[in-house]
Phi, psi and omega in degrees: 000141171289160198279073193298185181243153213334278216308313146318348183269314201288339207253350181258335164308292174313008197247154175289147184348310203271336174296317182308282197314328188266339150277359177261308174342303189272012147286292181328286182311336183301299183319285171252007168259330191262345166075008192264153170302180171263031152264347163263356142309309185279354194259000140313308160304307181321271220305328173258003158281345178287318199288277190296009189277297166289324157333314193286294220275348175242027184044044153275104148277355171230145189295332179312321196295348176302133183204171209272009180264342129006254176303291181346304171315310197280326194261345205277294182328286161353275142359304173289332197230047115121343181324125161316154182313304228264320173279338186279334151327309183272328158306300181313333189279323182295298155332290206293334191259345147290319164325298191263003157278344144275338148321301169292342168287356181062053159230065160191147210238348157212163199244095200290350207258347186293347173276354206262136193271167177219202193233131201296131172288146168266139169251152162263194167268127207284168176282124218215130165268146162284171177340274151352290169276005173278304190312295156324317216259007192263330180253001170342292205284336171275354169227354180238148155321112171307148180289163219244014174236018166276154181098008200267009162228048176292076180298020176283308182284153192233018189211185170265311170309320170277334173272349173274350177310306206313301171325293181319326204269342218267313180312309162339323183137211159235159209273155142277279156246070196316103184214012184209180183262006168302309189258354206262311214241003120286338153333280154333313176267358164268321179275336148354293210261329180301304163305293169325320204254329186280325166266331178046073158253159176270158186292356185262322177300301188279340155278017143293340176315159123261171201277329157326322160298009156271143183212103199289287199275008128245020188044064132248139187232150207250141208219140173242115178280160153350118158081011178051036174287156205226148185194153173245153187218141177241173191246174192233173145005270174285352116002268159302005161249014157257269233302280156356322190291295190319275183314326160273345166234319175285297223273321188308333188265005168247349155311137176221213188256041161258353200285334197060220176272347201297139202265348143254125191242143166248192212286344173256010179109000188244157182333140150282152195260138185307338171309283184331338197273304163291331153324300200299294199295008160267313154343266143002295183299340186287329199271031171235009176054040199273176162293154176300141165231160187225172181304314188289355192255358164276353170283267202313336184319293184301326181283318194274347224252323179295297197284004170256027187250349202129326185236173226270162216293285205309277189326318173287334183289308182281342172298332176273012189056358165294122140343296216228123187311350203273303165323294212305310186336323191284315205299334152293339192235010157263338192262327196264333166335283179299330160297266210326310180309282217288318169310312179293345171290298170268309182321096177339303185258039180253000000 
């Protein structure tokens, strides 16, 4: 089972046996039939050990005994003690996909959770830089001295020693010649911040990269999605000369025998890590006096910034990897936000 945290751990030891088996089955099923990541593995185990943890407590002693005022209950509970729309949502998504994958294993005898409603989580409207300030902030590495705490929750570094190495390279300066991991690790961080904003890949994809996954000469790079789902995204221009950077000058002096194939590296030589990663660009965004930002808000940036560029919902659905156009939707309801916002600004009667 993936590794949840103590307290879910200590609620799952406690449930009688079979339940226990049966929640580590459907980690299983999660993994390798569905292919889901462990941060949605655990958060899927989270949500059902909580689920039969109270079931035990409203005496189902067999998982057969799960029923849908059950789960009603569980999520009622839930409620009561303060869950956000968007978390009661997600549980509730989680009931319904273990309901019905015990159903079909025959340990449920109808697939009780297909009836159970959940509360429309609200969204808001994601945070989006302008043009300008995406720009400042992608060339950020190439003109400021990097801020001096990257790398300090890296797990790539294994020491104390390795993270002040990090610290030391971030200090340095902006790359030149590369000939040390000083000029070496703003490199890194300009095709980082570049890919992000230029591709609207999730911070997980581009530290999955590999160096193979580039295809230099049609400035496309090949991205494993959600569900191991596979896309191609292509890059622009100033992309491909951080990249060209990295590689010829940056990654050869940071490469070690942890790198592999990985195509970002961090300060001891291993993928760089997505934590780490939220860092730099958030790092960045601060000395460069941007709004706080995050990877994902350079993601939302590239989508609205294409469709306010022109081009069509579906060609932005697949460059982002959404399933469903209905995700891509909100980025339309971001362009006219801002078109309204620029009216009320300038327009003489608004």
């Amino acid at each position: 089972m993936s590794r949840p945290d103590r307290g879910t751990r200590a609620m799952h030891q406690a449930l009688p046996p079979a339940l226990r088996d049966a929640v580590d089955d459907f980690a299983e099923h999660l993994s390798r039939v569905r292919n889901r990541s462990a941060h949605t593995v655990r958060a899927y185990v989270t949500d059902l050990v909580s689920l039969l943890d109270h079931a035990v407590r409203m005496g189902c002693v067999d998982l057969a005994e799960l029923d849908l005022s059950v789960l009603r209950s569980w999520l009622a509970k839930q409620r009561t003690t303060g869950a956000a729309r968007t978390s009661l949502a997600r549980r509730a998504a989680s009931a319904r996909a273990f309901s019905a994958w015990a159903h079909r294993a025959g340990l449920l005898p109808a697939d009780v959770g297909a009836a159970l409603a959940s509360p429309r989580a609200h969204r808001e409207l994601p945070s989006v830089l302008r043009a300008d300030q995406a720009a400042a902030l992608v060339e950020a590495p190439s003109r400021q001295a990097p801020p001096t705490n990257l790398g300090r929750t890296d797990p790539t570094l294994t020491n104390q020693a390795g993270a002040d190495a990090e610290r030391t390279d971030a200090a340095a300066g902006p790359a030149s010649g590369a000939t040390d991991g000083a000029e070496a690790v703003p490199l890194r961080d300009r095709v980082l911040l570049e890919l992000l904003y230029a591709t609207g890949v999730r911070v997980s994809e581009a530290c999955g990269l590999d160096v193979g996954d580039v295809d230099h000469g049609r400035r496309v790079i090949r991205v494993f999605g959600k569900g191991g789902r596979e896309r191609s995204v292509p890059y622009g221009v100033p992309a491909q000369r951080a990249l060209d950077d990295w590689l010829r000058r940056g990654r050869p002096v940071m490469v070690g025998a942890r790198s592999g194939d990985a195509l970002l590296l961090g300060a001891r030589g291993g993928r760089l890590n997505p934590t780490t990663a939220r860092q730099i660009v958030g790092a960045y965004a601060e000395t460069a006096g941007l709004p706080r930002t995050s990877p994902h808000d350079l993601r939302h940036s590239a989508a609205t910034h294409l469709l306010e560029g022109g081009a069509d919902l579906r060609a932005v659905q697949e460059l982002l990897g959404h399933s469903s156009l209905a995700s891509t939707q909100i980025y339309t309801h971001v362009s006219v936000e801002r078109l309204r916002a620029a009216y009320r600004q300038a327009h003489p009667r608004a």
